[in-house]
N, C-alpha and C positions, 0 to 999 in steps of 0.2 A: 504494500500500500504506500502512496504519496506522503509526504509528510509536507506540511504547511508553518513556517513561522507564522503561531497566534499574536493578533494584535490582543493587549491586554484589555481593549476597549470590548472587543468582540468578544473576548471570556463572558466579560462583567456584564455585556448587552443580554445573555443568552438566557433562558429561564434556568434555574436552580434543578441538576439532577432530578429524581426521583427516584428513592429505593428502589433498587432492584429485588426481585425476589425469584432468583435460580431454584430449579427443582433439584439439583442435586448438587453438594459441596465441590467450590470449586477448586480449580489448585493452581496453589499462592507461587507464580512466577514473579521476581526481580519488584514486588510492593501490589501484584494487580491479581486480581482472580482469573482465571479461565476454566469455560465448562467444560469436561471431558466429554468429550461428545465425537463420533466420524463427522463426515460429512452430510452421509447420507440421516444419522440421526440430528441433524441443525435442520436439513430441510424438513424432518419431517416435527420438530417441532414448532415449525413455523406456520406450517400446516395445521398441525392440530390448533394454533391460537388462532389462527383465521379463523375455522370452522365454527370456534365460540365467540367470534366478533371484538378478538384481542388484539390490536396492534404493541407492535414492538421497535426496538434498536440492538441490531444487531454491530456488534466492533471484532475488526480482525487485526489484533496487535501483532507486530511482529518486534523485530530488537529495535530499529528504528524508532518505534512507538515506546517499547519498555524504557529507551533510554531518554525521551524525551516526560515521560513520566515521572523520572525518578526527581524530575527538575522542577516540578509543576504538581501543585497538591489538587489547583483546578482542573488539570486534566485528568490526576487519577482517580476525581471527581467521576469524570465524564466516563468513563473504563467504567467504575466503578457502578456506574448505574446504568447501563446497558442489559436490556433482557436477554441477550445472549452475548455472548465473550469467547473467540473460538480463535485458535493459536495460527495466525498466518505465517509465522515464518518459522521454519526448521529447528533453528537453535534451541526454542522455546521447547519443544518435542524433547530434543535430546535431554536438556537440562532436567525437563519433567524426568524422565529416566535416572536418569542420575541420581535427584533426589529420592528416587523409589517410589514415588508418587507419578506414574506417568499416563501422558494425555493419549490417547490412542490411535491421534492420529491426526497430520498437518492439515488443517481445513482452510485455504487461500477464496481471500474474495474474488479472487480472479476463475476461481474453479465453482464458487457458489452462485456466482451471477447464469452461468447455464445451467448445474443443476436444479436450483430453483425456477431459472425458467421453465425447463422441463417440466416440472411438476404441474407448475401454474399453467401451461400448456393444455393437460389432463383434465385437469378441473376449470378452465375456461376464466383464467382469474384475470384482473386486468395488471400491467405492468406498464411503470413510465422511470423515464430514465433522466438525471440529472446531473448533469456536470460535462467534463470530457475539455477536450483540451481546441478550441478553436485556430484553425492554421490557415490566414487569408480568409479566401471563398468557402474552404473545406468547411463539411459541416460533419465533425466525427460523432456525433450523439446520434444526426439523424438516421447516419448508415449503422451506426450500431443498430438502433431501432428495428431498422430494415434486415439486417441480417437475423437479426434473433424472431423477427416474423417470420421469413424466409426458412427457419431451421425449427422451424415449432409452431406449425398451422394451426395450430388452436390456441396460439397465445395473441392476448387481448394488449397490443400495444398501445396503450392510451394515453403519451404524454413522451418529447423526448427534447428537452430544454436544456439550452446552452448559453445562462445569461453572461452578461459581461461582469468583465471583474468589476470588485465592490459594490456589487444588485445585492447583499446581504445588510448593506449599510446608506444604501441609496433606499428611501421610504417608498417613492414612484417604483423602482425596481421591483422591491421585495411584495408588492401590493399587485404588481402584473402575476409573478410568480406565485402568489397567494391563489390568485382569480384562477388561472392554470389548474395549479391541484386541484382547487375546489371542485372544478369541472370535469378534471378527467376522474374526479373518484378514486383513486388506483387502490389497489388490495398489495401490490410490491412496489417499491421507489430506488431504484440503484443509483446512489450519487455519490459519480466519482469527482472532489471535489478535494481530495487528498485533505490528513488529518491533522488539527481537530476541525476543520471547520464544515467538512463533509457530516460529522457527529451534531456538531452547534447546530448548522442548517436543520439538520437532521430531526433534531429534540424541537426547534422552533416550529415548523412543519405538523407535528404530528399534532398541535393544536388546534392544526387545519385539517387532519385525517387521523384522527386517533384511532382508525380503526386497522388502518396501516403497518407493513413492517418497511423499515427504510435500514437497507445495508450499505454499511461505508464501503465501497468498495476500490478506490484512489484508482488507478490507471487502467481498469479494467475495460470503462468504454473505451477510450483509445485501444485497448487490445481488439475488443472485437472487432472496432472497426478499421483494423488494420494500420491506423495511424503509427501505431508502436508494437515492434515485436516479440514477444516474449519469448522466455527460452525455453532449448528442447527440454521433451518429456524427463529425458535424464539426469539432467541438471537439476528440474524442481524437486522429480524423486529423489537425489543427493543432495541435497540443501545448500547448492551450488548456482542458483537462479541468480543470486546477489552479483556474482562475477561478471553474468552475460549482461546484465544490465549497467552493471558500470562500466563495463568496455561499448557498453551502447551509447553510453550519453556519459563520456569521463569528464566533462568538462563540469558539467552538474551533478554528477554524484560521485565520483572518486573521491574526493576528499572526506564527504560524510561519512560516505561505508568505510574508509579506510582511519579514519579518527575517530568514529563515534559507534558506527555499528558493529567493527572487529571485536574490540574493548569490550562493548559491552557485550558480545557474545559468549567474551570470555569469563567476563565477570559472571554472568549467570549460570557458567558450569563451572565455575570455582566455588558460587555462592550454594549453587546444589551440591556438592560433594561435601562440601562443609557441614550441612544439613543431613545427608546419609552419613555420615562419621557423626554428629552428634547425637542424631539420634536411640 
């Protein structure tokens, strides 16, 4: 997932969490909880809250996010009150192991944005999608849209917006985008809008569709719509992703991954071992 320097105004703008309340204990990575859950058990409990007219927020932290967490009491605020909490990046996986506590399995928002389609597909749900990365003319939100129609005939795409930056602090902006949700109704919202402010939009949103679940999902529409590549099937399966991607775009992520995300990958399996040795 993207990550976004929060402006401190945009924190304080946003509504105040709400307890979460997880159905099963989660496990305590680097200060944040995460549910143990596959993948396929997130979609289906996304499913099951739809069906009793629960909307939710879904957060897929990876070390990225852990490490910007450990800086920010407000954002592990934001972690912290998400109705689901599902491990996107690898390290997280291992360290759980380590600790002897382990999660069963890497669930990427980039992998949840089709399986959840999939499903909603089946049951005829509606889907709209928000965020994505604007380049010129291109329009990557709307060809995400289009593809994820194109690949799942009974999904109900009803929303695929790509405001301009600062529409979250612009009143006229956020008030079009207000109108939008309202109308399309949706049942799923994928807004890739990289974190925290994909979360912020997120929680402010759902007082416009409380019946909704909205997953962060940071660069995932540009994945689908082919804007940005993601890496092979290998590389995700070995928690080796992080590499293809900084050699994709070194000039903007080299330095993070390699000062801020190494470290802390290590720290969180120094911090688990320490943890299985005291226990």
């Amino acid at each position: 997932m993207e990550r976004l320097s929060p402006s401190r105004t945009a924190i304080v703008s946003a509504p105040s969490p709400r307890p979460s309340t997880p159905s099963a204990k989660r496990v305590r990575l680097g200060g944040i909880g995460i549910d143990p859950v596959t993948e396929a058990e997130a979609v289906n409990r996304v499913l099951a809250a739809l069906e009793t007219g629960r909307g939710g927020q879904i957060v897929t932290p990876n070390v990225d996010i852990v490490a910007a967490v450990r800086k920010s009491r407000e954002l592990r605020a934001i972690v912290d009150a998400a109705d689901l909490v599902v491990a996107d990046g690898a390290p997280l996986v291992w360290a759980s192991k380590v600790a002897g506590d382990p999660l069963p399995q890497r669930v990427a928002g980039s992998d949840l944005v089709w399986s959840l389609s999939a499903a909603a597909a089946v049951r005829g749900l509606r889907v709209a999608l928000l965020g994505g990365t604007p380049d010129g003319t291109a329009r990557p939100t709307e060809r995400a849209a289009e593809i994820l129609g194109a690949r799942y005939p009974g999904l109900k795409v009803v929303g695929a917006w790509c405001p301009p930056m600062g529409f979250d602090r612009d009143a006229s902006q956020w008030r079009a985008l207000v109108q939008r949700v309202e109308a399309a109704d949706p049942d799923l919202v994928y807004v890739g809008l990289g974190f925290p402010k994909q979360e912020l939009v997120g929680m402010r949103l759902r007082a416009i569709a409380p019946e909704a679940w909205f997953l962060g999902c940071g660069a995932s529409i540009d994945f689908i719509a082919g804007y940005r590549r993601r890496a092979p099937k290998w590389m995700q399966a070995t928690g080796t992703e992080w590499i293809f991607r900084m050699l994709s775009e070194p000039r903007r992520l080299a330095r993070r991954y390699l000062r801020d995300d190494v470290p802390e990958a290590l720290r969180l399996l120094a911090e688990a071992y320490r943890e299985r040795r005291g226990a």
